[in-house]
N, C-alpha and C positions, 0 to 999 in steps of 0.2 A: 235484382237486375232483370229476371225477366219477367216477373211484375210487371215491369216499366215497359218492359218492349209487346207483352202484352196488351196493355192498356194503349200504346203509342199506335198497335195493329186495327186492336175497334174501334177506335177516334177515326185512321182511316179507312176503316170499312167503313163507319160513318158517314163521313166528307165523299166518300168516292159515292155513296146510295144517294144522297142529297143532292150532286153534282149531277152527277144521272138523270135525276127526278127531274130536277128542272132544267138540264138539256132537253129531254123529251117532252117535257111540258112546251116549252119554248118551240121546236120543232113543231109539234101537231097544233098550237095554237098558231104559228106563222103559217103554216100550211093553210089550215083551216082560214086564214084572214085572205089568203093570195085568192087559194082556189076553192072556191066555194061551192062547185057545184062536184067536184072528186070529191076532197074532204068535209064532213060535214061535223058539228061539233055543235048541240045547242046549244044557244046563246042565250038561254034561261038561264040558266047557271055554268055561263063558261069555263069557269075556272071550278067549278065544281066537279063538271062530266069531261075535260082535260085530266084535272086529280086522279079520278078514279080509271082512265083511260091510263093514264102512265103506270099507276099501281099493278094493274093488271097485264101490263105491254110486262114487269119488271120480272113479276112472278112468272107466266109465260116463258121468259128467257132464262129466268133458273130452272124450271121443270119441262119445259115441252121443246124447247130450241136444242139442245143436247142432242135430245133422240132424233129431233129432226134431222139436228146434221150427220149424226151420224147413218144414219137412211137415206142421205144425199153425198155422203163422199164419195162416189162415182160419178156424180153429176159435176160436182164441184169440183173435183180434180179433173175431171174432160174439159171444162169451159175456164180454166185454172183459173178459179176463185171468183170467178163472175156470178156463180150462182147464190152465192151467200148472201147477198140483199136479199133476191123472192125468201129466204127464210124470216127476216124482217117482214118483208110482205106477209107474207103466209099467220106469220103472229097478228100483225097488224087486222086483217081479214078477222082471224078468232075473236079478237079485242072486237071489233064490229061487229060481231054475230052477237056477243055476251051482252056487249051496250045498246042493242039496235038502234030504236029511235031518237037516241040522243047521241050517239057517235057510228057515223057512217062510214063508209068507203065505197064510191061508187065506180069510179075507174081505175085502171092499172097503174096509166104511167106517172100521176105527180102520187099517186100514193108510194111509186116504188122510187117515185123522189123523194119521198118522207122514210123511206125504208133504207134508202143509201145515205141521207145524212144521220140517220141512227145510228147506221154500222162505221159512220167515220167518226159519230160522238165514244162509240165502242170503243174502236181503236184508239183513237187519242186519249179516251180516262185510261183503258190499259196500260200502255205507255208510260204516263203519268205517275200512277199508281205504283209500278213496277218499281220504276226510280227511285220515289218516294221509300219503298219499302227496302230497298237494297243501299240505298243513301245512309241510312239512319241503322238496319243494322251492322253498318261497318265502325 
């Protein structure tokens, strides 16, 4: 029996890492199509420097987004919760600097409009997830 709820947990770690992937994918390539001269994304291999843009956007938010927030819960709790997209930002920017000439960010505000539908793709796979997981083991 919990074999099964084992196995039933890494299928949706799975599905929830996949969903992710290409919500974010989907995010910074529609970004990148709208606004072209904020986001920049070569088009040599779009779907290739997207890939490796989200990859890195995913690892970032397991390793470096933690600490961030926790170094901003002062900030975040004064502006009550407004502050936690510029964390998305702030990732976003590092993704830029690692990618340079093939994945840009040149201005603030549609990038932190690329940063605010991350954190509501966040929320809603949380959400989702959660369900999922408290669904199945009742």
């Amino acid at each position: 029996m919990a074999n099964k709820l084992i196995k039933k947990q890494n299928i949706y770690k799975l599905l929830d890492w996949l969903i992710r992937m290409i919500g974010y994918a989907l995010i910074l390539m529609l970004m990148s199509l709208l606004f072209k001269q904020t986001l920049y994304i070569d088009k040599e291999y779009f779907g290739l420097w997207s890939f490796l843009a989200v990859i890195i956007i995913y690892l970032l938010n397991k390793t470096v987004k933690p600490i961030l927030f926790r170094l901003t819960i002062p900030i975040t709790g004064l502006t009550l919760g407004l502050f936690y997209p510029f964390l998305n930002l702030i990732i976003l920017k590092i993704v830029s600097l690692i990618l340079y000439p093939h994945f840009q960010i040149n201005g603030i505000l549609y990038a932190l409009l690329a940063s605010i539908l991350i954190s509501i793709l966040n929320i809603i796979m949380d959400g989702i997830l959660d369900k999922l997981l408290k669904r199945k083991e009742k």
